[in-house]
MIMIMI-962243 format. One line per 10 residues: number of its first residue (from 1); their letters; for each residue y, x, z of N, C-alpha, C, O. Coordinates in steps of 0.02 Angstrom, whole numbers. Layout:
<pts>
NUM) a) Y,X,Z,Y,X,Z,Y,X,Z,Y,X,Z; ...
</pts>
This chain:
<pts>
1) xxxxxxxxxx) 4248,-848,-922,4177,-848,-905,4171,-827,-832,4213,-796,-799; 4115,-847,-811,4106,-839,-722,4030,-835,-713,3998,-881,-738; 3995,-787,-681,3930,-767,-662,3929,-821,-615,3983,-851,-616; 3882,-846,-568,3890,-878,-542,3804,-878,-529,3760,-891,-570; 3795,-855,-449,3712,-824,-440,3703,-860,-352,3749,-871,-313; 3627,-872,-341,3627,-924,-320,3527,-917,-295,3493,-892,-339; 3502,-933,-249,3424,-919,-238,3402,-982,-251,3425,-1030,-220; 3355,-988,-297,3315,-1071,-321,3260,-1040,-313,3260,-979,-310; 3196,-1078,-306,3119,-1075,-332,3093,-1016,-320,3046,-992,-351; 3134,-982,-254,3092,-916,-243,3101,-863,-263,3064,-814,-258
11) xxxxxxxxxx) 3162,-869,-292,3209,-805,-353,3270,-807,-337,3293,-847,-296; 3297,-771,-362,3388,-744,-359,3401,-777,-438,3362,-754,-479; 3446,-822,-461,3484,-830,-525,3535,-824,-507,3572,-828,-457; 3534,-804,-587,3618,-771,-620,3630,-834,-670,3591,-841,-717; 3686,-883,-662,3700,-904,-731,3776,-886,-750,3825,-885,-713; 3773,-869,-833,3843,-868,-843,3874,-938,-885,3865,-965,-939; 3924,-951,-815,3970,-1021,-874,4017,-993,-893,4050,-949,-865; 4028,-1032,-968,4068,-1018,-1004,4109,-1076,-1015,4085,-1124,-1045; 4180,-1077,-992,4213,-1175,-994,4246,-1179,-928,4221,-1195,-874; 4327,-1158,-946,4338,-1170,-883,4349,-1241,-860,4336,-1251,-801
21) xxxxxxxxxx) 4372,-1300,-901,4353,-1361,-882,4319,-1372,-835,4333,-1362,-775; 4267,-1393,-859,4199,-1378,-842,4153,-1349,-800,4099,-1379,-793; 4167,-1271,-754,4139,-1227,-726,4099,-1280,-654,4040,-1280,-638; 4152,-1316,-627,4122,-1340,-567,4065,-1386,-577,4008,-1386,-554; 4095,-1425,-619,4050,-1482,-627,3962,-1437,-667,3905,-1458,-657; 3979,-1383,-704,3921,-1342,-724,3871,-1323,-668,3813,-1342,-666; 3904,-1281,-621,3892,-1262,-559,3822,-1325,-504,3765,-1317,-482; 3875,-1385,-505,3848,-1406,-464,3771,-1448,-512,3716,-1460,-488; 3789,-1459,-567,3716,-1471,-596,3689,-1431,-639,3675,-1458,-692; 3676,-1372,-633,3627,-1329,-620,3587,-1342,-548,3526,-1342,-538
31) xxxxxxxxxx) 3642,-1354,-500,3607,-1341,-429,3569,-1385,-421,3514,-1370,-398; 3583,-1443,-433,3542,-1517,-430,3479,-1499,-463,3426,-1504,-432; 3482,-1478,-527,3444,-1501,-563,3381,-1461,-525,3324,-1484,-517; 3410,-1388,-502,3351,-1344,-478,3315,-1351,-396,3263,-1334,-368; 3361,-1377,-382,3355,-1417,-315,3316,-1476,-331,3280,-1475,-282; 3298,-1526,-362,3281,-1582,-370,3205,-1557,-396,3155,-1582,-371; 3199,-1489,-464,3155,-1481,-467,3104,-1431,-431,3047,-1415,-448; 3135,-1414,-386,3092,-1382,-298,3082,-1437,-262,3033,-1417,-231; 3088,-1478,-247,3077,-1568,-201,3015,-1572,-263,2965,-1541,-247; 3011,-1596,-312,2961,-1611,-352,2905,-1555,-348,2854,-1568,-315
41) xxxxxxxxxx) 2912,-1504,-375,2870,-1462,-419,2832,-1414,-373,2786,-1379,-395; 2855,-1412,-295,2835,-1330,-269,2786,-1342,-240,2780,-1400,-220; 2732,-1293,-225,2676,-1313,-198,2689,-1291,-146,2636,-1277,-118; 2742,-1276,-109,2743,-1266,-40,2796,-1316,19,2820,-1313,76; 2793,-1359,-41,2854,-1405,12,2791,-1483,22,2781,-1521,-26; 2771,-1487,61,2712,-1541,77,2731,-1620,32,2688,-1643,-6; 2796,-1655,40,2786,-1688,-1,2817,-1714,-83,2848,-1763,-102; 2792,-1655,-116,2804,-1628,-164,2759,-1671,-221,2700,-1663,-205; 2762,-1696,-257,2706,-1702,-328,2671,-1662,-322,2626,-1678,-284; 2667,-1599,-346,2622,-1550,-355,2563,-1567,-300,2505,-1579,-316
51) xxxxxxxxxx) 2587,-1566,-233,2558,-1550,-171,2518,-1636,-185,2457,-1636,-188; 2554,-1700,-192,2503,-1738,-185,2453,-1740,-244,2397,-1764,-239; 2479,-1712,-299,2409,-1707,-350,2359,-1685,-316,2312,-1720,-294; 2367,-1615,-308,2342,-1566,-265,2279,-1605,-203,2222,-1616,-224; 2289,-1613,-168,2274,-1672,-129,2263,-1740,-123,2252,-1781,-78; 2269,-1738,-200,2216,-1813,-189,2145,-1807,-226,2130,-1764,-268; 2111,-1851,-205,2025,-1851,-185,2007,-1881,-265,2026,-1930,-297; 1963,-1830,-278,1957,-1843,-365,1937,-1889,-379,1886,-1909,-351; 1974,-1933,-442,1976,-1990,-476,2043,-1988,-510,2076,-1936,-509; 2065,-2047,-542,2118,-2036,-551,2184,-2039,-519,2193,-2064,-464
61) xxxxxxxxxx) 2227,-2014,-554,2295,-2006,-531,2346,-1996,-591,2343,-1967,-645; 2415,-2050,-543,2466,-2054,-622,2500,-1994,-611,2509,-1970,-555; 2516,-1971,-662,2549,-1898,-659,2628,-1929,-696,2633,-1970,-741; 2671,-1901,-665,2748,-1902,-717,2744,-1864,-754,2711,-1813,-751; 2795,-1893,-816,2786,-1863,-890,2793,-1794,-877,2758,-1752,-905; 2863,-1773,-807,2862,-1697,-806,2802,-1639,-794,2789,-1584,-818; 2775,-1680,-746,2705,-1635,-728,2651,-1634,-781,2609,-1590,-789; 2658,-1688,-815,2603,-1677,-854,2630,-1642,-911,2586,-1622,-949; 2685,-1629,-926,2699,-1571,-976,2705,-1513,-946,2688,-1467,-983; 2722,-1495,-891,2709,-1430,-837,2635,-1416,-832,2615,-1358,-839
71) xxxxxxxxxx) 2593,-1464,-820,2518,-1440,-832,2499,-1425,-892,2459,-1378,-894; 2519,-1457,-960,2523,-1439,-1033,2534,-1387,-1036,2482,-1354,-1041; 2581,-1358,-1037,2621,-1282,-1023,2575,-1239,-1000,2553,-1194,-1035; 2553,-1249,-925,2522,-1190,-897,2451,-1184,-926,2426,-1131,-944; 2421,-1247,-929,2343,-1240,-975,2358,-1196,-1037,2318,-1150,-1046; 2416,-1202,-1086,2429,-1161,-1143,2434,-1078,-1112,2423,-1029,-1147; 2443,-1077,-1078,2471,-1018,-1054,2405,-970,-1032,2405,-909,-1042; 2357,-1002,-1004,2281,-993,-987,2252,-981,-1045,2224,-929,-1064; 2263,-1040,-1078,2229,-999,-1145,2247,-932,-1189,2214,-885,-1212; 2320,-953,-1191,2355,-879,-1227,2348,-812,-1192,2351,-760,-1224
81) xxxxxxxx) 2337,-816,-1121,2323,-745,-1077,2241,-732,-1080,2214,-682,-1056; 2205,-785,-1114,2123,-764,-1090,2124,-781,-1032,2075,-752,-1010; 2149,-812,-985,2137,-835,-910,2165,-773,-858,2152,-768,-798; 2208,-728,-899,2239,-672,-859,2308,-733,-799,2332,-715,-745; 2318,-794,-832,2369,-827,-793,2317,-896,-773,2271,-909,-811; 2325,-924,-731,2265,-978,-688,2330,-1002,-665,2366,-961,-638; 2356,-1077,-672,2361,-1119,-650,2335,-1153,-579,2358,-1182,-529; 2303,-1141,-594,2242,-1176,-507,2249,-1131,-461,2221,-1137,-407
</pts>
């Protein structure tokens, strides 16, 4: 097993792999995956999903299946806190 820690999304992670086969190829997709989902998801990288939802002029807009289950999510989450957590 190997800790293996790393800064994504504004945080410090820790992951532990377990597989030594395996370890690199683990390694590097984790990184992708969290890397790929900071390019998509962050509201601070300008051309981001988030950011063009964000910014576009109300009407509609196609959302990817991911975001629109990430907005699923956080609306649940609004509701379950009483609005102690806001999305917007």
């Amino acid at each position: 097993m190997e800790d293996f820690s790393f800064t994504g999304l504004g945080t410090r992670w820790s992951v532990l792999i377990d597989g030594e086969p395996f370890r690199d190829q683990a390694k590097d997709a984790v990184l992708r995956y969290v890397e790929g989902f900071e390019r998509r998801f962050s509201r601070f990288l300008p051309g981001s999903e988030v950011n063009a939802f964000r910014e576009s002029p109300a009407g509609d807009f196609v959302l990817s299946q991911e975001l629109a289950l990430l907005l699923a999510a956080a609306d649940r989450l609004r509701t379950l806190t009483a609005g102690a957590y806001d999305p917007a």
